[in-house]
Every structure is written in structure tokens, then in C-alpha cells.
N, C-alpha and C positions, 0 to 999 in steps of 0.2 A: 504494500500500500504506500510507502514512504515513494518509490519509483515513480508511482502514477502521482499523488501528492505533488512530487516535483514536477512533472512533465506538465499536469494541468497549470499549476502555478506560470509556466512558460508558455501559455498558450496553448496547449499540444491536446488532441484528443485520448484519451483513454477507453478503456471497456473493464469492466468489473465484474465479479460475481455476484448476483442476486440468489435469489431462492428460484427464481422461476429460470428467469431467463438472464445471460448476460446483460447486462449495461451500459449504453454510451452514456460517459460521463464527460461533461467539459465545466470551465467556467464560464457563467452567463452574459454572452454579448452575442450582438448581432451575426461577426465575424466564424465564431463557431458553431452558432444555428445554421449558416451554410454549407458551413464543411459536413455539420450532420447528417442535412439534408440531402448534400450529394450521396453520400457515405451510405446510407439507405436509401437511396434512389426515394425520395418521400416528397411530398404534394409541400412548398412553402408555405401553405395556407393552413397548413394542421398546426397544432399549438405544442407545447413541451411539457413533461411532468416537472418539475422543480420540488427538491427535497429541500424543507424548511428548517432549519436548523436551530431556528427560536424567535421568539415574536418580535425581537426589534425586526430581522429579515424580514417578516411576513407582514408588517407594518410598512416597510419600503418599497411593497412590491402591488400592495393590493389599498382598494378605497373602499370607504362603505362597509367594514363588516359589520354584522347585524349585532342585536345584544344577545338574540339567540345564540347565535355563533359561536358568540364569544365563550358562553357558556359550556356548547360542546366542549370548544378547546381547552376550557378551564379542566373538563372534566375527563376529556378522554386523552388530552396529549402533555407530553411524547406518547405514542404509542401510534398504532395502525389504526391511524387515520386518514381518510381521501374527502376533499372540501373541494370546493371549485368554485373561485374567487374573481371579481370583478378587475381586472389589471389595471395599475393607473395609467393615466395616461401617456405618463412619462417612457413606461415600458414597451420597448418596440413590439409589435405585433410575431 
């Protein structure tokens, strides 16, 4: 992990072990949603999972979360969780 850790850190794509299936892993910019995109031969117009690693991230990334929501995540996270959040604007498509 320390190998991809670095390689991401430089820009570089990775693939990881999951439970299911491997994983492309990269750091989030525009730059590497292409390269993924090629890499899977995949439609630009599909969207990405993003793994949230604690709420200031998920505060940067998303507007509008409800108080329901909020509540889920009080209550269920960290843990296997799947939410699907309004992007801000800022966030490229």
C-alpha cells in the first residue's frame, strides 16, 4: 500500500484490492477522471464513487445535506455506508 500511497501522491493511477472487485484508485481531479475513463473505455458522462474519509471531506464536496442525513451518518458511519449527495458546484462534473 505505501507503493501505490506514493504513486497516487505523484499523480499516477493505481488498482487495489477490494472485497469484490479490484479498484481504480487515483487522487481526485479532473486530469485522472480521464485517464480512468480511457483506462475503462467508460461513457465521461457516468459519475465516480468517492471514498469519504470524514466529514470535513464530505463537507467540501457536497451542499445541502439534509438533517435526516445527517442523522444516518451520525448513526451509521464509518461503517458500510452508500448516500448519494448533491455535488457542489465547484466540483467538476
Amino acid at each position: 500500500m505505501n507503493k501505490i500511497s506514493a504513486q497516487l501522491l505523484n499523480n499516477k493511477i493505481g488498482i487495489i484490492p477490494h472485497d469484490t472487485v479490484p479498484g481504480i484508485v487515483a487522487i481526485m481531479n479532473e486530469d485522472n477522471a480521464i485517464k480512468i475513463n480511457k483506462i475503462k473505455k467508460r461513457d465521461h458522462n457516468k459519475g465516480f464513487i468517492i471514498l469519504i474519509p470524514n466529514l470535513t471531506f464530505l463537507n467540501s464536496l457536497t451542499q445541502n445535506i439534509s438533517k435526516e442525513t445527517q442523522k444516518i451518518i451520525a448513526t451509521h458511519w464509518p461503517g458500510p455506508l452508500t448516500i448519494i449527495f448533491k455535488k457542489k458546484p465547484s466540483i467538476s462534473s
